[in-house]
C-alpha positions, 0 to 999 in steps of 0.5 A: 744520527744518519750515516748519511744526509739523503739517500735515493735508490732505486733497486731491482733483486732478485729479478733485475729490470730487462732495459735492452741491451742491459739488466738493471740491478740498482741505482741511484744517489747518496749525499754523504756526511763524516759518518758515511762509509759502505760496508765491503760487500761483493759486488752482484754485478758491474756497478759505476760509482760517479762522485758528484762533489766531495772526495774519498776512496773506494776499495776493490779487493782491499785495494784503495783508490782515491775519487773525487768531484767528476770522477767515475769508479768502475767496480767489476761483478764478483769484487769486494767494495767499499766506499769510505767518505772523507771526514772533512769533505764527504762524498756525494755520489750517483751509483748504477748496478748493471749487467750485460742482456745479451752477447754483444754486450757482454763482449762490450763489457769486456772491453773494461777488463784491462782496467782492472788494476788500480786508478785505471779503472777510475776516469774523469768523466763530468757529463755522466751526472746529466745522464744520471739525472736523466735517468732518475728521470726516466725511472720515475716516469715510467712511460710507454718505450721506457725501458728502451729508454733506460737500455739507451742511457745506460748504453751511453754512460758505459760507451762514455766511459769506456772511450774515456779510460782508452782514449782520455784527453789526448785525442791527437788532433794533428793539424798542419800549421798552415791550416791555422782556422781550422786548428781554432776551430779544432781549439773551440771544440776541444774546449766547448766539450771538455770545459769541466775536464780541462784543468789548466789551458797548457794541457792544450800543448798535449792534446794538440801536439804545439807548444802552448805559446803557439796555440795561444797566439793563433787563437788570439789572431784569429779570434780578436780575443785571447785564448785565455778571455775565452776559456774564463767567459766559457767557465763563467757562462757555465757557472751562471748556469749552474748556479741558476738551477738551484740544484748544487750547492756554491762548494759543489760548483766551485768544485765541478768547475775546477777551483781551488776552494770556493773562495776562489771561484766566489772571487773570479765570479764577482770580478768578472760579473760584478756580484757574488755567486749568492747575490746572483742566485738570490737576486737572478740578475747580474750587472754587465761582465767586465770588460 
């Protein structure tokens, strides 16, 4: 038995791939199973694990971090790495292996290293697996500029995640309360860009410095509807979505979106649109939203 369902990779050694402003060592996808584990090896260079569905840990000089759906792994350049998969709920990630191409980079990268000691260096980030797709995308094609294509990606996913381990959630909007339309707005921005993060609405008291209760009923004022219809509808958008492309299965969905199980999600979706998650993506239609 494979230690593993799939496994895609892409590896570039001895001579990794110029893609300005980087060099390309590996990357790739692996879809674990309760077998799978990554043997300790040091780490030839600055890799990102980023964790598609399922939970584990990942290890860096024998120190144990848990990781699970959305979240990104930074392992530094010269570490020893492991990754073991939970038995129950194996791993599915996406991995890129990278090193900087010139100076300005490399004091780029340098920025990472107050992240080294334990979960700092691990961050939620759920938008790096569409730049992973992406670049999948580009490596195959191989066309004309595709290298600068790659540098561009990978330049993205590190900027990505470097503004998240600073900054995390809480950026401090810090509105005045007469500006009450443009506190909602600030709300619906917020929202839209963070929908996978956010895990529940009161850490919106956090990020805008009010009370939730506050935040709830200028929302509802303004926008005839509650702040918490409007997350549900956002999350059940997205699911739909997801759900249509056909490419993660209805666990991985409930995951990405937050859910406490599937059945969870299985049940909010059906009450919300009128048909399970299976019966939509069997039948790609769905009766009107309840009201």
């Amino acid at each position: 038995m494979l230690p593993f369902k799939y496994h895609y990779q892409k590896t570039f050694s001895p001579v990794m791939k110029p893609c300005e402003p980087f060099l390309l060592f590996q990357t790739g996808e692996l879809y674990g199973n309760a077998d799978t584990a990554i043997a300790e090896h040091e780490q030839p260079c600055h890799e990102l694990t980023f964790v598609v569905s399922g939970c584990g840990t990942s290890f860096a000089d024998g120190v144990p971090t848990d990781i699970a759906a959305g979240d990104c792994y930074l392992s530094f350049e010269g570490e020893r790495h492991k990754i073991v998969s939970d038995a129950k709920n194996p791993l599915r990630y996406k991995f890129l292996g990278f090193r900087a191409l010139d100076g300005a980079t490399e004091k780029l990268l340098q920025n990472f290293e107050e992240f080294r000691d334990g979960r700092k260096r691990l961050a939620h980030v759920p938008e790096l697996d569409g730049l992973f797709m992406a670049l999948f995308e580009e490596l195959e094609r191989e066309s004309i500029f595709s290298d600068k294509m790659i540098g561009s990606i990978i330049l993205n996913m590190v900027i990505t995640l470097l503004r998240q381990m600073l900054y995390g959630a809480k950026s401090q909007f810090k509105i005045e309360p007469t500006n009450e339309n443009m506190l909602v707005y600030q709300i619906i921005h917020y929202i839209d860009r963070h929908l996978l993060r956010i895990k529940n609405l009161y850490e919106l008291s956090a990020v805008f410095n009010y009370e939730y209760q506050y935040l709830s009923g200028i929302f509802s004022r303004i926008m005839n509807t509650s702040l918490r219809d409007y997350y549900r509808r956002l999350k059940m958008e997205k699911a739909k979505k997801l759900l249509a492309e056909e490419d993660r299965t209805v666990t991985d969905i409930s995951e990405l979106l937050g859910y406490s199980s599937v059945h969870a999600f299985t049940k909010a979706f059906t009450v919300y649109y009128g048909a399970s998650p299976i019966r939509f993506r069997q039948t790609g239609s769905l009766p009107q939203p309840a009201p």
